[in-house]
C-alpha positions in Angstrom: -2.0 1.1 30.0 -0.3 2.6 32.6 0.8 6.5 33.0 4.3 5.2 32.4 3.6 3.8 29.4 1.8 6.3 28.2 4.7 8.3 28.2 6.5 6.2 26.1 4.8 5.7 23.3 5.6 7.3 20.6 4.1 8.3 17.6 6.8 5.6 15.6 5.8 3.0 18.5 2.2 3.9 17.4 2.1 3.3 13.4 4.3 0.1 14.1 1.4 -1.2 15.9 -0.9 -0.1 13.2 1.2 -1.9 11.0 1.7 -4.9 13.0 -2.5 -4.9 12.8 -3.0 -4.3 9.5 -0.3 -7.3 8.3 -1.7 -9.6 11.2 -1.6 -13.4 9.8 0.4 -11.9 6.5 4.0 -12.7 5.2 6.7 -10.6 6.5 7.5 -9.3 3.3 4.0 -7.0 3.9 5.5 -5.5 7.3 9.0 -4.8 5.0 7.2 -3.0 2.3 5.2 -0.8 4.8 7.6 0.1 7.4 10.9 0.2 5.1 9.4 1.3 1.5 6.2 3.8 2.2 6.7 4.6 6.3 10.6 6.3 5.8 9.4 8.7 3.2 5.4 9.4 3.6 4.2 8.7 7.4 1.0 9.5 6.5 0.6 7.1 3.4 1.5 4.1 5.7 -1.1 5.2 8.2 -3.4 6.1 5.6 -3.2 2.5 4.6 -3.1 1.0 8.1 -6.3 2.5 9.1 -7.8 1.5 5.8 -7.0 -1.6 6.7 -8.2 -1.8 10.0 -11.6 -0.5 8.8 -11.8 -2.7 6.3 -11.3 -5.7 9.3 -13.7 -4.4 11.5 -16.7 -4.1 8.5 -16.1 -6.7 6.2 -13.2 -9.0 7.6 -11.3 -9.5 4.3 -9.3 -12.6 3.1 -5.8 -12.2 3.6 -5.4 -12.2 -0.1 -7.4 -9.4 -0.6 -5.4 -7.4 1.8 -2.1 -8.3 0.4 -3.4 -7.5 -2.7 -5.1 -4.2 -1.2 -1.4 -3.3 1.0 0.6 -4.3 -2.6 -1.4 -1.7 -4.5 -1.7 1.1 -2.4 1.9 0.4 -1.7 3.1 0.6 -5.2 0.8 3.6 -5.8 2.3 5.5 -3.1 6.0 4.4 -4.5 4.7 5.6 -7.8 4.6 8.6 -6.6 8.1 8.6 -4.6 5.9 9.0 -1.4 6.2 12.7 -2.2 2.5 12.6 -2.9 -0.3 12.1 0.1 -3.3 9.8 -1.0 -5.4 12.5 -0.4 -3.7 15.3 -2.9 -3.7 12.6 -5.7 -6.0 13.9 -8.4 -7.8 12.1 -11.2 -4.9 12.7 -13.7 -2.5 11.0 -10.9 -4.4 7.9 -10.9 -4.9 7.9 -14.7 -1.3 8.5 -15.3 0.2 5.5 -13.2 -2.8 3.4 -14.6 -1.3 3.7 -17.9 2.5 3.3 -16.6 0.9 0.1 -15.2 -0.1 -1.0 -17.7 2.5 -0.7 -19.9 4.7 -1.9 -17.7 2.7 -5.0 -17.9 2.2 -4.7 -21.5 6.6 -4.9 -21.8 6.5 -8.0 -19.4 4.0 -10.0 -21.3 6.5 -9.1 -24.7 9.3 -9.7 -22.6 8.2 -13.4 -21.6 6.8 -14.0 -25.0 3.5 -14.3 -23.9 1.0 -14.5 -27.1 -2.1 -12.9 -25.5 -2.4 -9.5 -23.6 -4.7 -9.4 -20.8 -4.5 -5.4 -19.8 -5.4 -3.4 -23.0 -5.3 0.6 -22.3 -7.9 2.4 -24.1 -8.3 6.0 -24.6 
């Protein structure tokens, strides 16, 4: 990279490349929820999940469905949250708490489509 390059790149220019890498050979609809959804409102959630990302390429080179299902979660967790929340001040009751929204969330759908069995039971 040249000097005058350098210079222009910015720290935006920056997590749009991590992004581009971490959604590398995914849907579109990946880049959309990172750079529209989590990026406007918590910069450091969608680099937190780039560079999980990335790590998790470089050790363990994951199938692309585990990322999109890795990118969904941590995307939805953050948007749980309004992105008012950085992954690392979540505590154990944060997590807790949206796993039981979750799963009541699911538990309406299933009721809501009529479905006879439930697959995600909360216990206390």
């Amino acid at each position: 990279m040249s000097i005058a390059n350098a210079a222009i790149t910015t720290p935006s220019s920056e997590i749009e490349r991590k992004i581009q890498n971490a959604i590398e050979g995914l849907p579109f609809e990946y880049f959309k929820c990172l750079s529209e959804r989590i990026l406007p409102g918590c910069i450091e959630n969608a680099q937190t999940i780039c560079d999980y990302i990335s790590a998790l390429k470089s050790e363990i080179n994951p199938s692309d469905c585990y990322r999109k299902s890795t990118i969904t979660l941590l995307c939805r967790f953050s948007i749980f949250f309004k992105n008012a929340k950085l992954f690392k001040q979540i505590t154990r009751e944060d997590i807790l708490l949206s796993l039981i929204v979750f799963a009541e969330l699911r538990l309406q759908t299933h009721c809501i489509n009529g479905s006879e069995h439930i697959t995600f039971v909360v216990c206390n």
